[in-house]
C-alpha positions in Angstrom: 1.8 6.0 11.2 -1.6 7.3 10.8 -4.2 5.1 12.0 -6.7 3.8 9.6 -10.3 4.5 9.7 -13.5 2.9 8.2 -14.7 4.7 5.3 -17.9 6.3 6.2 -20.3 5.3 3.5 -19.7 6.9 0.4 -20.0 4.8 -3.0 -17.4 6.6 -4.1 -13.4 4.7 -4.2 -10.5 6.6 -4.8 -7.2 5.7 -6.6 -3.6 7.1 -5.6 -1.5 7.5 -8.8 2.2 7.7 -9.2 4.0 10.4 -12.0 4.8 8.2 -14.3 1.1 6.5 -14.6 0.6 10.7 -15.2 2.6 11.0 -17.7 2.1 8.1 -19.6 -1.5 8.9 -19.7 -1.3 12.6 -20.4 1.6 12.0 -23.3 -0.8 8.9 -24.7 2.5 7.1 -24.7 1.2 4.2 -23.2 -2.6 3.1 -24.5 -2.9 0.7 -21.6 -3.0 3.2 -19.2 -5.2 5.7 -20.9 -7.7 2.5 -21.2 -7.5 1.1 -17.4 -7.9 5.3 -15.7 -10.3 6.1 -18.5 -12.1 2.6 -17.1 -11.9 3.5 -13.6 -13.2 7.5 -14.2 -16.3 5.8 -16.0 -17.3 3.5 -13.1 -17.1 7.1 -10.8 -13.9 6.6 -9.3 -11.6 9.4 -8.7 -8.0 10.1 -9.3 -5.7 11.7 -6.8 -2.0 12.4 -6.3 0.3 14.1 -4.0 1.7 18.1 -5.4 5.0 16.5 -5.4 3.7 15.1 -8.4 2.9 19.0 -10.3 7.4 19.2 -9.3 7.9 16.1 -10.5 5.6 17.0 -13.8 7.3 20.3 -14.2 10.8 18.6 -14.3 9.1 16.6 -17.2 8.4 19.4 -19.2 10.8 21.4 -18.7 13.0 18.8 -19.7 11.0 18.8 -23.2 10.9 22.2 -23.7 14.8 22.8 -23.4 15.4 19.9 -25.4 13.2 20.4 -28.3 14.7 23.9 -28.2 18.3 23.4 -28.6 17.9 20.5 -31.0 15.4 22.0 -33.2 15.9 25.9 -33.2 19.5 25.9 -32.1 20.9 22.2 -34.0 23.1 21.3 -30.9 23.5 17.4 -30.9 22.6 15.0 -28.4 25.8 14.9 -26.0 26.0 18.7 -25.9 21.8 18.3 -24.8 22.8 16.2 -22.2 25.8 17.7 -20.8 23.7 21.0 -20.5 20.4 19.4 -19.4 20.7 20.6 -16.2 22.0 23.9 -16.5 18.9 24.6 -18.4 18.3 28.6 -19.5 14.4 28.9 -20.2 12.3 32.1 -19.6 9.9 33.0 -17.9 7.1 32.2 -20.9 8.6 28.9 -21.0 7.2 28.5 -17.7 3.7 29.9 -18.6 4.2 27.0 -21.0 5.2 24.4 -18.2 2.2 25.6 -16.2 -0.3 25.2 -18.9 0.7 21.7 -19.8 0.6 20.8 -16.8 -3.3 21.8 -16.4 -4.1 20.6 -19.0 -2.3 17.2 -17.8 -4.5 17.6 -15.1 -7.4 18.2 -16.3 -7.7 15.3 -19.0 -7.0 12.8 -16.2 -9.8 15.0 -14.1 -6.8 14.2 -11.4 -7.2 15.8 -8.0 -3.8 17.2 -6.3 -3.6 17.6 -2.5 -0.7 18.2 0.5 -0.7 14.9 2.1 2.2 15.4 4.3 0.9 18.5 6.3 2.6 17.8 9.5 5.7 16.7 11.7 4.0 13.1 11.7 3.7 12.5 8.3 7.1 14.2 7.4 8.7 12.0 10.2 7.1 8.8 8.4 8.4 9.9 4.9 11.9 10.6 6.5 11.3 6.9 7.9 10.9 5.4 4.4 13.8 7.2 3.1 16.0 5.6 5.6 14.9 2.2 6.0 14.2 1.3 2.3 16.1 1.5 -1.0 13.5 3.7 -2.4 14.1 7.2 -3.6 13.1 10.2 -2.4 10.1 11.2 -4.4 9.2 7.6 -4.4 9.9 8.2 -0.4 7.3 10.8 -0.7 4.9 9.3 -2.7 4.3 5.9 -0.9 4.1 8.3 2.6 1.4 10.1 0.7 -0.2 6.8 -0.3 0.1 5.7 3.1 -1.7 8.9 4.9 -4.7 8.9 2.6 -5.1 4.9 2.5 -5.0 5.0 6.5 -6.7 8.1 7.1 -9.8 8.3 3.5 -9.8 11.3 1.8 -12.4 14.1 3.0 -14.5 15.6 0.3 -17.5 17.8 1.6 -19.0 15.6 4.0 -18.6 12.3 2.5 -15.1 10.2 3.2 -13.9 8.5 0.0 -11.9 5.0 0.1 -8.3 5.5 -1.3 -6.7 2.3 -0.5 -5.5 1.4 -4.3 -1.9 2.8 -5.1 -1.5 2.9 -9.2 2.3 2.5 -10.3 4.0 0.1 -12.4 7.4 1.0 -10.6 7.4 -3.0 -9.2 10.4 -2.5 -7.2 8.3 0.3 -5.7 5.5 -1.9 -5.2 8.6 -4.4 -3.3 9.5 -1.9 -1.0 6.1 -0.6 -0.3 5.3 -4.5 0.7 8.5 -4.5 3.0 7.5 -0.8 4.5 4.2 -2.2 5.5 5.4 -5.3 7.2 7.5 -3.5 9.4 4.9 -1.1 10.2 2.0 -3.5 10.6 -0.8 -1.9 8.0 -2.5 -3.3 5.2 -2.8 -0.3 3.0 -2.4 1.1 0.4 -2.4 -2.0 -1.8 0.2 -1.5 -5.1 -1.9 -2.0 -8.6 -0.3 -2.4 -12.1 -2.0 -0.8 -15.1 -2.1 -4.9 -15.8 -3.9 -5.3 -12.5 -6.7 -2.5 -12.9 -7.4 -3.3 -16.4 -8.3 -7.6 -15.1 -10.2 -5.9 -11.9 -12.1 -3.6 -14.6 -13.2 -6.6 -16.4 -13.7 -9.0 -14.1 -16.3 -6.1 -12.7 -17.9 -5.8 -15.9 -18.4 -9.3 -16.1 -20.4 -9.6 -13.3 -22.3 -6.8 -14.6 
């Protein structure tokens, strides 16, 4: 594991996010998130993932795209959707039109993407969480991500932001992530629910 390091001053705090906290805010399909990340962007914070989550994103839309497609333009019902789903047979404009949503996701959450996993080390500790927990493999991937930048801060210019929070709502995720870090020995990253952020927000302004 990657040893953790004080953050070196900045004011700055950074928050880890999962692809579903993405998605719900970027669809507006969940109000509580938009408020809680809108929250934290207006204290300063900042808002990062791993670029498994742009795959995981694209699998989203893509999903939409074919869907809305067949039902709408081409009237095929809902088990012939499903049995097709992934045997999917979009163009290549339908993947300028993946691309685009997916900056524009992006860019409304003003989320910042980065490689987290960038050597044998951190691929070896992602292969570790795989094994030795019932999570998934993106899940795998995303709490190894998590993991690197809560231990290691994130490097922007010459400042070295804080990114201990992890945002998800996934609670059996947050179980495992508890159970990972046990048996490892680290503190970080700490799991957050929207729920969580949102009393932490106010509690803040409170004080205020």
């Amino acid at each position: 594991m990657p040893r953790e390091r004080r953050n070196e001053g900045s004011g700055k705090l950074g928050f880890y996010i999962d692809t579903n906290i993405a998605l719900d805010y970027g669809t507006g399909r969940n109000a509580e998130t938009v408020s809680a990340l809108d929250g934290l962007k207006e204290m300063g914070s900042i808002l990062i993932s791993s670029s498994f989550l742009v795959m995981e994103a694209a699998d989203f839309r893509k999903d939409f795209v074919y869907i809305h497609r067949k039902a709408v333009e081409e009237s095929w019902g809902a088990r012939k959707i499903l049995r097709q789903v992934y045997n999917k047979d979009l163009k290549y404009g339908d993947f300028w039109n993946v691309e685009d949503w997916i900056k524009k996701l992006t860019d409304k959450l003003g989320l910042q993407i980065y490689n987290f996993l960038m050597d044998g080390e951190t691929w070896e500790m992602a292969q570790y969480i795989s094994l030795y927990s019932n999570l998934s493999a993106p899940d795998a991937i995303h709490l190894s991500s998590a993991i690197v930048v809560a231990q290691s801060g994130l490097k922007v210019g010459n400042e070295t932001i804080e990114c201990k929070k992890f945002i998800s709502n996934d609670n059996f995720l947050k179980q495992e992530a508890e159970k990972i870090k046990k048996q490892q020995g680290i503190l970080y990253p700490v799991v957050l629910t929207i729920a969580q952020i949102k009393n932490r927000l106010k509690e803040k302004r409170n004080k205020t």
